[in-house]
NUVEXBA-10747 format. One line per 5 residues: number of its first residue (from 1); their letters; for each residue x, y, z of N, C-alpha, C, O. Coordinates in steps of 0.2 Angstrom, whole numbers, plus 5000, padded with zeros to 4 digits. Layout:
! NUVEXBA-10747
NUM = a = X/Y/Z/X/Y/Z/X/Y/Z/X/Y/Z  ...
! end
This chain:
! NUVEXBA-10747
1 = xxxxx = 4926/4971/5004/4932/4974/5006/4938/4969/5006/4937/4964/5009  4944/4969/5003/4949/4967/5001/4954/4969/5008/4954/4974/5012  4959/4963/5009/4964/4965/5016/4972/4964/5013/4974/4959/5009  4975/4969/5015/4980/4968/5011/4985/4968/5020/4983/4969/5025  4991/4964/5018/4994/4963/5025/5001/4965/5025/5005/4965/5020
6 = xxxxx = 5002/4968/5030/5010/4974/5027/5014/4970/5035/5011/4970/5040  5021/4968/5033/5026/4965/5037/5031/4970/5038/5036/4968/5038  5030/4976/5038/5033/4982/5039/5037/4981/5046/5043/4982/5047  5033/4980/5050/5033/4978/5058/5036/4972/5060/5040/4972/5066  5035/4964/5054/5035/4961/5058/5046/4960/5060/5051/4963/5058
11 = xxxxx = 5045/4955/5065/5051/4952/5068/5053/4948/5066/5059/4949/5064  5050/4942/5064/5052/4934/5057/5047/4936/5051/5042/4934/5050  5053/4940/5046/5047/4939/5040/5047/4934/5038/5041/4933/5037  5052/4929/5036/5051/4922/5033/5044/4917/5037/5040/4913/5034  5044/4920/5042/5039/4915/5048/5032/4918/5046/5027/4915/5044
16 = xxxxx = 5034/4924/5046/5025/4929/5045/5025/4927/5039/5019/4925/5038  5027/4928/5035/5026/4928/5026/5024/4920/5026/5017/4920/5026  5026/4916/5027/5023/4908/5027/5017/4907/5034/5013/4903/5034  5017/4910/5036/5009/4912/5042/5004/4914/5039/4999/4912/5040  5005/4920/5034/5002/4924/5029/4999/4918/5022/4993/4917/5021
21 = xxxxx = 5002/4917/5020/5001/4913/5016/4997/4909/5016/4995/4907/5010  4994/4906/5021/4989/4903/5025/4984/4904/5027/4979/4900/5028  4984/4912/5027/4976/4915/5029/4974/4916/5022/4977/4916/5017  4967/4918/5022/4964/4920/5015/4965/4928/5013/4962/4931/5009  4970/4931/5018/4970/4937/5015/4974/4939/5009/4980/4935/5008
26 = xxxxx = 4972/4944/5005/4973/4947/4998/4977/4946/4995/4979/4942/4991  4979/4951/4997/4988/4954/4997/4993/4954/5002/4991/4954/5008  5001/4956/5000/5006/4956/5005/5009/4962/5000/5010/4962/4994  5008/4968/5008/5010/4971/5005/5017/4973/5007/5019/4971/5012  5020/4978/5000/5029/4976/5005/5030/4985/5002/5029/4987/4997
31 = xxxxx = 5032/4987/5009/5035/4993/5012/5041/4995/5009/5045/4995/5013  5044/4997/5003/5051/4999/5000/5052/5008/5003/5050/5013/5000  5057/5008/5007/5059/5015/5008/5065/5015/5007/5068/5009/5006  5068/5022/5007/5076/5025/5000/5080/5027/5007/5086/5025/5008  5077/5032/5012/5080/5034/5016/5079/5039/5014/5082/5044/5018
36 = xxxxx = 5076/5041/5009/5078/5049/5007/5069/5050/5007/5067/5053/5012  5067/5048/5004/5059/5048/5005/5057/5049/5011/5052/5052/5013  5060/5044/5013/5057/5044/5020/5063/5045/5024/5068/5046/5020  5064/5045/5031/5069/5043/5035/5072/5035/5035/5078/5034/5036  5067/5032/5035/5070/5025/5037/5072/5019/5030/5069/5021/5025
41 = xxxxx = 5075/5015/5029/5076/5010/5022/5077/5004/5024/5080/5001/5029  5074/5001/5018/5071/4992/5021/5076/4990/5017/5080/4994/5014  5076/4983/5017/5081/4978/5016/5082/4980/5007/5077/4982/5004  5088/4979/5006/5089/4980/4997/5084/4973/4994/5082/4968/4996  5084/4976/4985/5080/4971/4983/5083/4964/4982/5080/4959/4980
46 = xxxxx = 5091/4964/4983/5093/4956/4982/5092/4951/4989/5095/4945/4990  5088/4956/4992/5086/4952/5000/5077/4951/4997/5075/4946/4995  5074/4957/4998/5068/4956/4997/5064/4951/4991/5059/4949/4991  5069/4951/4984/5065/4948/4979/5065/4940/4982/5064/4936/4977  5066/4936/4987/5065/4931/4990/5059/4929/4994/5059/4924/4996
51 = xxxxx = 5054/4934/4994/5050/4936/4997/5045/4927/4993/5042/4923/4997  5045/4926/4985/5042/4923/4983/5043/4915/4987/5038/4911/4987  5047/4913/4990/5051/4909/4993/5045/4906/4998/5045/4900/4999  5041/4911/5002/5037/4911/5007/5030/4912/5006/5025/4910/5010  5030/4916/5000/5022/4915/5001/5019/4915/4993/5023/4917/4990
56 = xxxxx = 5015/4913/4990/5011/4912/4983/5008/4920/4984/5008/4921/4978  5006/4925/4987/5000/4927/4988/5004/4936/4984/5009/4939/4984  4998/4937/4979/5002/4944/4975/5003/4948/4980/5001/4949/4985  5008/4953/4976/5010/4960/4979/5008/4967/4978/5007/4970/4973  5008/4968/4986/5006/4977/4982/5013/4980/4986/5014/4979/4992
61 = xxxxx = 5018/4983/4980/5023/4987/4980/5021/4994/4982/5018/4997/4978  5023/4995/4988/5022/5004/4990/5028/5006/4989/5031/5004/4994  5032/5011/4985/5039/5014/4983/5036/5018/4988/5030/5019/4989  5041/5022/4993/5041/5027/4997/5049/5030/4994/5053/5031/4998  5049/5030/4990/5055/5032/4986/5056/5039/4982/5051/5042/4979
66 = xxxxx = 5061/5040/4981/5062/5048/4977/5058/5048/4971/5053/5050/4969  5065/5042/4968/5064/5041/4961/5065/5033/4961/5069/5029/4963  5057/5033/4958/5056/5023/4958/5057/5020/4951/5055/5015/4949  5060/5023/4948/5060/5021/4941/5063/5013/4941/5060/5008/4940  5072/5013/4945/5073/5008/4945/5069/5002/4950/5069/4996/4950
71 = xxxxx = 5067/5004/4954/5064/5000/4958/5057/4997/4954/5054/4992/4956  5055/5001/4951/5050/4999/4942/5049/4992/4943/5045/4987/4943  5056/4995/4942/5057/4987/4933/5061/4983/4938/5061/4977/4936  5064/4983/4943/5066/4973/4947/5060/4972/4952/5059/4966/4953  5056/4977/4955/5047/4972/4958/5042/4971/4951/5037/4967/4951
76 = xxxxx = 5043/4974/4947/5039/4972/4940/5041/4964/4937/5038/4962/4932  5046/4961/4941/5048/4953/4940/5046/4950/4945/5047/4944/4945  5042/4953/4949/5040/4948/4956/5032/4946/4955/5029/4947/4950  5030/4943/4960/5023/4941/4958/5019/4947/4961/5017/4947/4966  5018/4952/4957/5015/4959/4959/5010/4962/4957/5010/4965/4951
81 = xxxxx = 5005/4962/4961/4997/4965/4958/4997/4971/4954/4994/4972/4948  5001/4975/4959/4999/4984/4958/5009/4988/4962/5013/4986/4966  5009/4992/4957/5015/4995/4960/5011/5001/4962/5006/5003/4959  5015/5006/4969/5011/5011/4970/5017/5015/4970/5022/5011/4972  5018/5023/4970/5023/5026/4968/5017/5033/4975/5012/5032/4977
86 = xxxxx = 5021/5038/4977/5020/5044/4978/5018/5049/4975/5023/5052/4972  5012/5054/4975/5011/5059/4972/5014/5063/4971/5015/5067/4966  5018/5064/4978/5023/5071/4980/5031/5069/4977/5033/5075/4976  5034/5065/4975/5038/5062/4970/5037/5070/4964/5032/5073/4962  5045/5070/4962/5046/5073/4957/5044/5069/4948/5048/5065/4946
91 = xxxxx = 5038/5071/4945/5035/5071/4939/5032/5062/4940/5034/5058/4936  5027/5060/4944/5023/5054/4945/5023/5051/4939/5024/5045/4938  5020/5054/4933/5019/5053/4926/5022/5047/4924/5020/5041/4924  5029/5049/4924/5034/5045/4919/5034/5038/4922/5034/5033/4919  5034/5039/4930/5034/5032/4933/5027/5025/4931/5028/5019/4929
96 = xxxxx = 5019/5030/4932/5015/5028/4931/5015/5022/4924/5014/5016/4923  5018/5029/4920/5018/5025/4913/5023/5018/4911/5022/5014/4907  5030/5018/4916/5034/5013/4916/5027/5007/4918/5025/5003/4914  5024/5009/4924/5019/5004/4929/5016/4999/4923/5018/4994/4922  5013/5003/4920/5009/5002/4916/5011/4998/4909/5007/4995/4906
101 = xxxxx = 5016/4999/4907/5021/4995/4901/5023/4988/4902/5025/4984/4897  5022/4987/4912/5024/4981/4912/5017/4978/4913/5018/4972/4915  5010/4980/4911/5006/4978/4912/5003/4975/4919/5001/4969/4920  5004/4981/4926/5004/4978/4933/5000/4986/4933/5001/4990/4930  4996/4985/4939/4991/4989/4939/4996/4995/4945/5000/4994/4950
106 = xxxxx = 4993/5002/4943/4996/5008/4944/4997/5011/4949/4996/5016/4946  4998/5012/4954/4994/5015/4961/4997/5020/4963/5003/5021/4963  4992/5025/4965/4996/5032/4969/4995/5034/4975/4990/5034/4977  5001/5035/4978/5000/5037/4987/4999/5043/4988/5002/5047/4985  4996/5045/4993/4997/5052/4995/4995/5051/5003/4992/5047/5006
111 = xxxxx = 4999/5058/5005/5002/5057/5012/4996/5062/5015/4992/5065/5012  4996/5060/5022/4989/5065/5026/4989/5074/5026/4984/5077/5027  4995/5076/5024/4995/5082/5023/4994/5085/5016/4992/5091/5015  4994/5080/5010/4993/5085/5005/4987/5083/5002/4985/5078/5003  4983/5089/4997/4978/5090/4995/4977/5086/4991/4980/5085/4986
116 = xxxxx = 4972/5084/4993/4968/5078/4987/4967/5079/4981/4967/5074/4977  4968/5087/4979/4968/5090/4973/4973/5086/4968/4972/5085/4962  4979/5085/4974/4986/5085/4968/4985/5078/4965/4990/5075/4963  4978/5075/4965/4981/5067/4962/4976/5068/4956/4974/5063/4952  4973/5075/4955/4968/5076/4948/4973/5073/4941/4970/5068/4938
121 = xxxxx = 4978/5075/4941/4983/5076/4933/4985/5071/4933/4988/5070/4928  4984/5062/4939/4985/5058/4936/4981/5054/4938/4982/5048/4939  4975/5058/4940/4968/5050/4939/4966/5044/4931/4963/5039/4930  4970/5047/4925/4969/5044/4921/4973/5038/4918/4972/5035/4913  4979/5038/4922/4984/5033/4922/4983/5028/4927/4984/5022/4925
126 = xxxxx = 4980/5029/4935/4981/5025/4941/4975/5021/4941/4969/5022/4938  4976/5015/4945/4970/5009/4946/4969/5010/4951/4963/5010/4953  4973/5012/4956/4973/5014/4964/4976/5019/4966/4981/5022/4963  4972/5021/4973/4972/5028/4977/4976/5024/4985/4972/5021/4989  4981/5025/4985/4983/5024/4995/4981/5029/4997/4984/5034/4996
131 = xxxxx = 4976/5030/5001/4977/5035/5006/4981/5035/5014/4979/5031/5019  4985/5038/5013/4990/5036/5019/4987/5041/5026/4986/5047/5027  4985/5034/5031/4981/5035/5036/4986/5039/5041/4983/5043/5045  4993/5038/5043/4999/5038/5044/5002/5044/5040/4999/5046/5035  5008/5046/5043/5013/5047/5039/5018/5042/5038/5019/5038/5043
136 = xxxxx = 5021/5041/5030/5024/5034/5028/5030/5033/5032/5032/5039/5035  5032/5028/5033/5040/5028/5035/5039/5023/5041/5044/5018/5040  5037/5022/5044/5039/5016/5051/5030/5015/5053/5025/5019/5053  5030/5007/5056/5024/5003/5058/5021/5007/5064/5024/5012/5067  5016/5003/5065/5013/5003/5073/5011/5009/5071/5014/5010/5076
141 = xxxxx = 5009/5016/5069/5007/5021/5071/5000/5021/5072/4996/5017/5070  4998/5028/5076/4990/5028/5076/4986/5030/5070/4989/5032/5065  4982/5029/5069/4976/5031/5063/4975/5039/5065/4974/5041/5070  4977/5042/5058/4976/5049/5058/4969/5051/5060/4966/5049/5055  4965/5054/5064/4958/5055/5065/4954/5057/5058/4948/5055/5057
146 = xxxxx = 4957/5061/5053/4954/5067/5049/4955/5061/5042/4952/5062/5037  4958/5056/5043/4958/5049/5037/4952/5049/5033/4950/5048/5027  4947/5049/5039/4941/5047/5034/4935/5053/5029/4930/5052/5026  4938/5056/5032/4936/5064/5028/4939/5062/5022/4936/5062/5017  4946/5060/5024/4950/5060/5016/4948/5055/5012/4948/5054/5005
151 = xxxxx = 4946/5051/5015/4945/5043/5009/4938/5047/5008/4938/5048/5002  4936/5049/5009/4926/5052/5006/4928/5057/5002/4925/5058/4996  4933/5061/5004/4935/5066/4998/4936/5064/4989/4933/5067/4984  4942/5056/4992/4945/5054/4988/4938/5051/4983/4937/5051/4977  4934/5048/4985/4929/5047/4984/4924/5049/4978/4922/5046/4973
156 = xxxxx = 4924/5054/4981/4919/5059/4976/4923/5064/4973/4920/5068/4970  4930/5062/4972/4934/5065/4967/4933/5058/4960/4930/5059/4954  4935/5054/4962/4934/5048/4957/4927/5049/4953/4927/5050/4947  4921/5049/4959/4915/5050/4957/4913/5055/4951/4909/5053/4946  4917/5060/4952/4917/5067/4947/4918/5064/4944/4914/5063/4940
161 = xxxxx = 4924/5061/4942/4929/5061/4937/4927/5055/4933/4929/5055/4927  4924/5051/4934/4923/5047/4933/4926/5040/4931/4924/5036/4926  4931/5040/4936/4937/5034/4938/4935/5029/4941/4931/5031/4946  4936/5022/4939/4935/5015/4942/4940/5015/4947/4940/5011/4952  4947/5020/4946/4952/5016/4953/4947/5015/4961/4943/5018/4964
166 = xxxxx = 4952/5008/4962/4950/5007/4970/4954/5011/4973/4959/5014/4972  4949/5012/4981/4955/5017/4987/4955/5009/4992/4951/5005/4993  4963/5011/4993/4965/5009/4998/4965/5011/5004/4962/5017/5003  4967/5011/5009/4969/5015/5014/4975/5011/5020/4974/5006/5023  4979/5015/5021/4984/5010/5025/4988/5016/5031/4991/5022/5030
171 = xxxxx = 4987/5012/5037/4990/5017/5043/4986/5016/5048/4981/5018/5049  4989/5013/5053/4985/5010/5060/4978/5007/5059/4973/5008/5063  4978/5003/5055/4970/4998/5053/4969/4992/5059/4974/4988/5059  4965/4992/5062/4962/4989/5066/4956/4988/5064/4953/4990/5059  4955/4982/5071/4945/4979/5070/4940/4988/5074/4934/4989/5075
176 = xxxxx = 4946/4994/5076/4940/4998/5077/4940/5003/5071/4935/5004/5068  4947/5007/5071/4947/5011/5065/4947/5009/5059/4946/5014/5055  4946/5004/5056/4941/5000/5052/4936/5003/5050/4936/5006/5044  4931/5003/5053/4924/5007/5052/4923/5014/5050/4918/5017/5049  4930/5016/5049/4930/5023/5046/4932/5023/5038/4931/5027/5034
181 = xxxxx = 4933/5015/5038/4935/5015/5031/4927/5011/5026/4928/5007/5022  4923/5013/5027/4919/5009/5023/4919/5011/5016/4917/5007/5012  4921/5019/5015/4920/5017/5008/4927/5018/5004/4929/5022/5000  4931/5013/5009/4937/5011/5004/4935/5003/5001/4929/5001/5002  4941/4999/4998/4938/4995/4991/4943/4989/4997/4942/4984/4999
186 = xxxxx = 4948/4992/4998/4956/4987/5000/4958/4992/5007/4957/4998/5006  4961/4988/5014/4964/4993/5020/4969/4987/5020/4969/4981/5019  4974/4991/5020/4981/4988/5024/4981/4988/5028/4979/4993/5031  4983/4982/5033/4986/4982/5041/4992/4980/5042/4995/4976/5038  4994/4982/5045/5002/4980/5048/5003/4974/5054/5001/4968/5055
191 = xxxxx = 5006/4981/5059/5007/4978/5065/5002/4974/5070/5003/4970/5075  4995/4977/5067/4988/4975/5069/4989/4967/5068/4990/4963/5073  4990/4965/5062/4991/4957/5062/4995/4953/5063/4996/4949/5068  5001/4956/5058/5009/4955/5061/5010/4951/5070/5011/4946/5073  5008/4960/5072/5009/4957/5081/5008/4954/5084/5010/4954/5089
196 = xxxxx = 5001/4949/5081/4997/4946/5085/4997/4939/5083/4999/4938/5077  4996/4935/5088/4994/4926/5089/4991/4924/5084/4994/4920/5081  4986/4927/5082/4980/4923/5076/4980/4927/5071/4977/4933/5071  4984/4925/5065/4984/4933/5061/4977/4932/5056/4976/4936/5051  4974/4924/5057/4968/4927/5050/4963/4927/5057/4957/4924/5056
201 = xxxxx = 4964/4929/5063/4957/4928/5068/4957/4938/5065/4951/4940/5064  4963/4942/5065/4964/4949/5065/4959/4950/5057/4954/4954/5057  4963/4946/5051/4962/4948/5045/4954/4948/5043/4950/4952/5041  4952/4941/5045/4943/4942/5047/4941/4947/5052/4936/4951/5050  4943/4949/5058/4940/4955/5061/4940/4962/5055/4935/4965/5054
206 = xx = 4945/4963/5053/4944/4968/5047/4937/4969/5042/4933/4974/5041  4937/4961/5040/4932/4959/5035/4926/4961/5038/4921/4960/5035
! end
């Protein structure tokens, strides 16, 4: 299992992102909300693409965005693994396919309330499944209990279909709720690491 580490939370991201860098975890993932997707909006991208400055380690782009088109194509210039876009967004398709034009791997989020169903019409563009343990928009929340129905769902949707995408899952990951995710591939953490003293004592407790 893969750990991906989300500064969503933190207080010094320049500090956390060079702390990050240092541990052996994966990815940094980075949180983009519109205000309109979500309630809340993070720093614009002529702040955020500085990000490189601090840490070597790739990115997973989570768009919590209306319309991610533009936001595409300026994290498609960053050092970025995977862009993930929202299921519930107006026509996913078209974004998916920008993803993929820049050759950076695809990703779909979907939130705890909707049906797993809705990610059938684009398992054949996506590399990755977020299953959002939380609802998106702000750090520190608890782990949805009903999460790990959904990652096993998600699972044996793939399994049908016969899709290689990894599941991710991200939303109050801890060393307990953890163990709910075994058959995801990759868990995001936040403020689990973020907030704490030792942040690769956290990212191995994960592992």
């Amino acid at each position: 299992m893969k750990v991906s580490a989300s500064f969503l939370s933190s207080k010094n991201i320049p500090k956390d992102l060079l702390t990050l860098d240092k541990t052996d975890v994966d990815f940094i993932h980075v949180d983009i909300m519109d205000g309109k997707f979500v309630p809340n909006k993070t720093m614009p991208f002529s702040e955020m693409k500085n990000i490189y400055k601090f840490t070597s380690k790739r990115l997973e782009v989570h768009l919590m965005v209306s319309d991610p088109i533009d936001y595409i194509k300026k994290y498609a210039e960053l050092n970025t693994e995977c862009i993930i876009i929202h299921v519930e967004i107006d026509d996913p398709t078209k974004s998916l396919e920008l993803i993929k034009k820049y050759s950076i791997k695809a990703g779909l989020a979907i939130k705890p309330n909707t049906p797993i169903s809705d990610l059938v019409p684009y398992l054949p563009y996506i590399d990755e499944i977020l299953v959002m343990s939380v609802e998106p928009g702000a750090g520190g929340q608890s782990f949805i209990e009903n999460s790990e129905d959904r990652i096993n769902e998600v699972r044996d949707l793939l399994n049908e279909y016969k899709i290689k995408a990894l599941i991710n899952v991200d939303g109050g990951i801890n060393d307990t709720t953890v163990k709910k995710c075994y058959n995801c591939d990759i868990v995001t953490s936040g403020s689990f690491v973020v907030c704490s003293s030792d942040f690769q004592e956290k990212i191995s407790s994960l592992r």
